[in-house]
C-alpha positions, 0 to 999 in steps of 0.5 A: 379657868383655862385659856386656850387658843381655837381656830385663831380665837383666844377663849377663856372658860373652863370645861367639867363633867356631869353625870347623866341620866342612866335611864337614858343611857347618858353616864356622863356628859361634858360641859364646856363654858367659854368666852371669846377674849380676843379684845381683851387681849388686844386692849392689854397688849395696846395697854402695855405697849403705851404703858412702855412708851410712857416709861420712856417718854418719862425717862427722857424727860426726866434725865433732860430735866436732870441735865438742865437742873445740873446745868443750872446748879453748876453756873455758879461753879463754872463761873468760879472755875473761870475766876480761878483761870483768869487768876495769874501773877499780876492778878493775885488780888481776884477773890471768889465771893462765897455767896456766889457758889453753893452752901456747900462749898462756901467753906471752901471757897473762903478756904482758897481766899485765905490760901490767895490771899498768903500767895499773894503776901508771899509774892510781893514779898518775894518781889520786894526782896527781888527789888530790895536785894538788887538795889542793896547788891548795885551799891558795893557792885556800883563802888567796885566798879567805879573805883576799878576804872579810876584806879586803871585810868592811870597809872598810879603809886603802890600806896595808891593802888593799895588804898583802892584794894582795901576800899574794895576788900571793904566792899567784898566784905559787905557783900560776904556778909550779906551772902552769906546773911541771905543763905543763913536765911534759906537755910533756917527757913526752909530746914527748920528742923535741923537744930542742935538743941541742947540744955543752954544756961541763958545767963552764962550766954548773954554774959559772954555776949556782954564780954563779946561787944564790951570793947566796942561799948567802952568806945561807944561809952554805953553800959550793958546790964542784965536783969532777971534769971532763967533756968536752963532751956533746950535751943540750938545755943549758936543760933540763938547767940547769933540772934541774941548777938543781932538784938544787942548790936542794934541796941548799942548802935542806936544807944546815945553815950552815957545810956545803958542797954537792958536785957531781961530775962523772965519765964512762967510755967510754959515760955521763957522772954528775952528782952533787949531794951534801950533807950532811944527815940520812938519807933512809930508804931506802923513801922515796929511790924515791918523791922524784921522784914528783909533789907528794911532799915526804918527810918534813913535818919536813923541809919548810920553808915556801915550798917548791915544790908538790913538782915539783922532782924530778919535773921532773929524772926527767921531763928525764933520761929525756927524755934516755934517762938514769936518775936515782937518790938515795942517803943515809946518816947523813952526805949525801944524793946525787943522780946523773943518768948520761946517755949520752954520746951523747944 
């Protein structure tokens, strides 16, 4: 079968050859059969091009259905994306509701509260140390000041002069010391890998301690007893003496005369516990977690003057965890106890 084309008109047959008649003279005759296609060509092309218009047609629904559709599943998301914008450092406390947004991102969105919700206790305990160490700083700066302008607003003795100097040496020494505790701070915490671990026998380290405050437990008319024992284990011996020294001198302090201060010592397989215990009134329990904050000193009845700016234990978590350990308190109507449990492998 051929196609061809013949004065302007499509055909459609096919041509052959027959043998003719040899009485007649005829050898060979040539039979064309054909058929004017003309139409059908026509009615494909016209099939074709809305064949190719529907395409498009289809196209272009398709990709606008696709849009709406993304459009549509994205709301959530936009929505989430404007709570995140509006989120600023009074508005820590916005959280994203994880049913809001798609399955798929529901981990996600739980993930970014937990992460707001630690920024958010980082800042208010940023602004309670802007506030708290502001207020511990007016009262020595407060002192000076003042017994410097009664000291120059008239003339006065030598031995005068030389008891106010001392009573300002007393306040520059209380602000040498809690300097100095706030620097310790930012060191340990933001350098926690700058120990100088080494093998300390806890034994010989708290009995030098003992020997370090025995003046001063002699004038209180306390006691200092060790219990237990430990092997040796790898800390930086400085800090924890330091820690160790911070525990015992707040046991003391609020140890009445004739009472003893206990420190323990125990290990198993995997921790070693320090414990300094003392007998003294309760600590309330919603008050244990928030002794090692920074610049807290609990109860102000509790408080004596000439007490530290309130670092102290602040300093023993800030060194504990420095050596991935923990440190609790605990307290009844009998004792208070601290115990710092630190791995055996630090």
């Amino acid at each position: 079968m051929t196609i061809w084309r013949e004065d302007g008109t499509s055909y459609r047959g096919a041509v052959i050859r027959v043998a003719g008649d040899a009485s007649l003279g005829n050898n060979v005759y040539t039979v064309a059969v054909a058929m004017d296609i003309d139409r059908h060509l026509q009615f494909i092309g016209s099939f074709k091009r809305i064949q190719w218009w529907t395409i498009c047609v289809v196209m272009c629904i398709a990709i606008l259905v696709a849009w709406f559709a993304v459009q549509w599943g994205h709301i959530p998301i936009r929505r989430a994306n404007e709570k995140i914008r509006a989120i600023t450092a009074s508005k820590l406390d916005t959280r994203l509701n994880p049913k809001e947004v798609p399955i798929e991102l529901e981990e996600t969105v739980a993930s970014f509260n937990n992460m707001l919700g630690r920024i958010e206790d980082g800042f208010e305990q940023l602004s309670n140390f802007s506030a708290d160490i502001a207020h511990e700083l007016r009262t020595p700066v407060t002192n000076l000041t003042t017994q410097t302008e009664v000291a120059v607003g008239q003339s006065r003795s030598a031995d005068e002069y030389r008891e106010i100097l001392y009573s300002n040496l007393e306040e520059f020494g209380r602000l040498k010391r809690m300097i100095n505790d706030m620097l310790f701070l930012a060191q340990t915490e933001n350098d926690s890998h700058s120990l100088a671990l080494e093998s300390v026998n806890l034994t010989d380290t708290i009995q030098g301690l003992f020997e370090y405050f025995e003046a001063w437990v002699e004038e209180l008319g306390v006691s200092l007893r060790l219990k237990g024992q430990a092997v040796p284990i790898n800390v930086d011996r400085e800090m924890l003496r330091r820690a160790l020294s911070n525990l015992l001198s707040n046991a003391i302090r609020y140890t009445q005369r004739g009472e003893t201060v206990t420190v323990g010592l125990s290990q198993d397989e995997q921790t070693t516990t320090i414990s300094v215990e003392n007998p003294g009134e309760k600590i309330p329990a919603e008050e244990l977690p928030r002794l090692f904050n920074r610049f807290h000193r609990g109860d102000p009845s509790r408080q004596c003057k000439g007490d530290g700016a309130g670092l102290g234990l602040a300093i023993v978590k800030s060194i504990v965890e420095a050596h991935r350990g923990v440190v609790h308190a605990v307290s009844d109507d009998t004792m208070t106890r601290f115990e710092i449990v630190l791995p055996r492998s630090a």
